[in-house]
N, C-alpha and C positions, 0 to 999 in steps of 0.2 A: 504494500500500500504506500502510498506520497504519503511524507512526512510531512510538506508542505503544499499547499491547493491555493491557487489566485484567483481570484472570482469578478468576471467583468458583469455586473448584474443589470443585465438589458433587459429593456422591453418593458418598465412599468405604465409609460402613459400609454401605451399604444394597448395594452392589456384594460388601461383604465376606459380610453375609448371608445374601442369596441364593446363593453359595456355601458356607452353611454355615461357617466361619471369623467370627473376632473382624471387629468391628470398629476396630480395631486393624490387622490384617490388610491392611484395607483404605486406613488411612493409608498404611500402610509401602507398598503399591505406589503409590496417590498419589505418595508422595516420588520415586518412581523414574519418575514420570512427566514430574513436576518437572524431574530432571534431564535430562532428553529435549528438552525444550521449551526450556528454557533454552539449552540448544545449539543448536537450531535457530536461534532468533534473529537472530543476526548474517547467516545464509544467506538470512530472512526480510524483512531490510532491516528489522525493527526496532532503534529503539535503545533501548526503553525498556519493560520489563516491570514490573508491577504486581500480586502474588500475592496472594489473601488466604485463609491462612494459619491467621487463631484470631480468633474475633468476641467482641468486649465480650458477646455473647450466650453463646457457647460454654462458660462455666462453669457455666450449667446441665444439662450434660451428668455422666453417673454419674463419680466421682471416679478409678475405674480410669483412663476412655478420657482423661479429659483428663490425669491425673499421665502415662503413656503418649504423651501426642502432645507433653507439654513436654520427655520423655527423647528424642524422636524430634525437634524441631526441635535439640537438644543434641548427637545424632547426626548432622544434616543439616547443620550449621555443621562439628565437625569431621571431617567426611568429605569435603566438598567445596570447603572454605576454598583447600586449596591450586590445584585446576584453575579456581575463579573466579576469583582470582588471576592466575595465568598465561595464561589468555583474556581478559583485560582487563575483568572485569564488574565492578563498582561497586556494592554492596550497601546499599541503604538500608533500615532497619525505621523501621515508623509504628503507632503505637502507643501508647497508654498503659502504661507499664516497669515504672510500681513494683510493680504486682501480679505483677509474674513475679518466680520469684526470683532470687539477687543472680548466682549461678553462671551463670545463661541471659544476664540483663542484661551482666554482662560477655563471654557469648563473644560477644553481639552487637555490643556496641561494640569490641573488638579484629578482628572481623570489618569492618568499617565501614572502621576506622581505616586496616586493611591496603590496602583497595581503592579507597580515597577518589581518587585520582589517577590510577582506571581508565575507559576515556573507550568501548568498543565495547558496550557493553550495562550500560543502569544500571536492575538489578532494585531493585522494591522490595517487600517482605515485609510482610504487614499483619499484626501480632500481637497480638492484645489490642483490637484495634479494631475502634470502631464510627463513622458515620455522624456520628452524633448526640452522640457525647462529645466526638468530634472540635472539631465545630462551638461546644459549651457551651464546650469549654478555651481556644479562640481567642477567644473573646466573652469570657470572665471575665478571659485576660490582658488583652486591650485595654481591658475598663472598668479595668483594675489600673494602666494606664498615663496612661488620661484622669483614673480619681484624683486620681493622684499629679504630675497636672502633665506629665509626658513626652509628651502626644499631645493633643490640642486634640480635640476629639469631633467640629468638622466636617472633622478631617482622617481620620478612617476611612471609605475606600474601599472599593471593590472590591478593589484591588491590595493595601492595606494588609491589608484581612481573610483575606486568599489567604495573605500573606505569614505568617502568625499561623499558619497550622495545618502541621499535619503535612510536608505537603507542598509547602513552602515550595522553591520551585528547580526543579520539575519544572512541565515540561507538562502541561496535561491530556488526558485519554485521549481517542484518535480513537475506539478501540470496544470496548466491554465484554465479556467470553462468560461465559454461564452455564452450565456441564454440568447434565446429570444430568435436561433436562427441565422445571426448574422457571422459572416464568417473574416471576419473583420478582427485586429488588435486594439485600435482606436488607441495608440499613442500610449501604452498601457504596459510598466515594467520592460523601457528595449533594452536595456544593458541587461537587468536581470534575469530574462526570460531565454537568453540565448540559446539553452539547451534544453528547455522545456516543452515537455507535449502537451499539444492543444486537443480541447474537445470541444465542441460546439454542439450545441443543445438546441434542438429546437422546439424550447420550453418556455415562453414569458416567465422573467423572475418570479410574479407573483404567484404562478403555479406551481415554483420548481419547490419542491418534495424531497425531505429529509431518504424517501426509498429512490429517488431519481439520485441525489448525491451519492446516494451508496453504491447506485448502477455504474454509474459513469468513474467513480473510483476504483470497481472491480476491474470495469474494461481495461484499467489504465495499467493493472496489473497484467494484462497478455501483451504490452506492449514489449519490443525488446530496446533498450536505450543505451545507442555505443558510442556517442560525445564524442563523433569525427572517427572512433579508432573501426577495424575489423574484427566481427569476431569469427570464431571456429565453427 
């Protein structure tokens, strides 16, 4: 089984839609799907989930759904703060911060803070994030560092460059899922996903099912995964 699962969670308004209801709608059961999955988890033998949550894209979206889905991750932090908590998950966001405001930045870092020393499941939340900013910020702090003298240029690595970005401390993902059908990355983990298998579901988030996550994690176990080399 993956140790670690990225989860690109498509399709909530188009799911809200076609039912007739907001798009909005369709977040809010997203979120209760969220909470579903997350508890599976641990029964799943993962130890490490990876959500993505709000794309450096996602503000071109109408001003309703997005003020809406930042009341609703505001929602999603104090509603479930205290059971991640006491089930030992570990919450980390990745993300470019400033653009969110000061009230969300901070439930996210007293969120963070509280769970930092929780070891059965370490989610992480991709908020504001994209692929490709990710990538520019790590590159801009490190020429800031070869600048200034701190970092000699033929010592930027691989590890060194890994180390720069968001996701600094974490694994990388054994296998990605996309809902909703699309067969698309959307700008979604590109440094870290290099060697990861994708599944593409075509499931709207708000349908996809704790027994659908467990299907698509079996599958992922017939795959064979040789990272460039040949095998026997």
């Amino acid at each position: 089984m993956p140790a670690h699962v990225a989860i690109i969670m498509d399709g909530n308004g188009r799911w809200a839609e076609s039912r007739g209801l907001s798009r909005l709608n369709g977040h809010r059961k997203g979120a209760e799907v969220v909470r579903e999955v997350v508890r599976a988890c641990p029964d799943l033998g993962l130890t490490h989930l990876t959500l993505f949550a709000f794309s450096t894209e996602n503000w071109k979206r109408p001003v309703r759904e997005v003020l809406g889905l930042m009341a609703l991750f505001r929602r999603y932090i104090r509603a479930e703060a205290d059971e991640l908590a006491t089930k030992g998950v570990q919450v980390r966001f990745i993300g470019e911060r400033s653009r969110l405001h000061p009230s969300l930045q901070k439930l996210m870092a007293g969120l963070e803070a509280r769970t930092a020393g929780n070891d059965q499941l370490v989610l992480t939340i991709a908020i504001n994030y994209g692929g490709r900013d990710e990538l520019t910020r790590a590159a801009r702090a490190l020429a800031q560092r070869v600048a200034s003298g701190a970092l000699a240029a033929d010592a930027v690595t691989a590890d060194v460059f890994a180390d720069a970005l968001d996701t600094t401390g974490l694994p990388d993902p054994d296998l990605v899922i996309r809902t909703s059908g699309e067969m698309r990355i959307s700008n979604f983990l590109l440094w870290q996903a290099a060697y990861s298998e994708y599944a593409f579901v075509d499931v709207q988030w708000p349908d996809f099912s704790v027994p659908e996550f467990a299907r698509v994690l079996h599958e992922f176990t017939k795959r064979e995964r040789r990272f460039g080399a040949v095998t026997a």
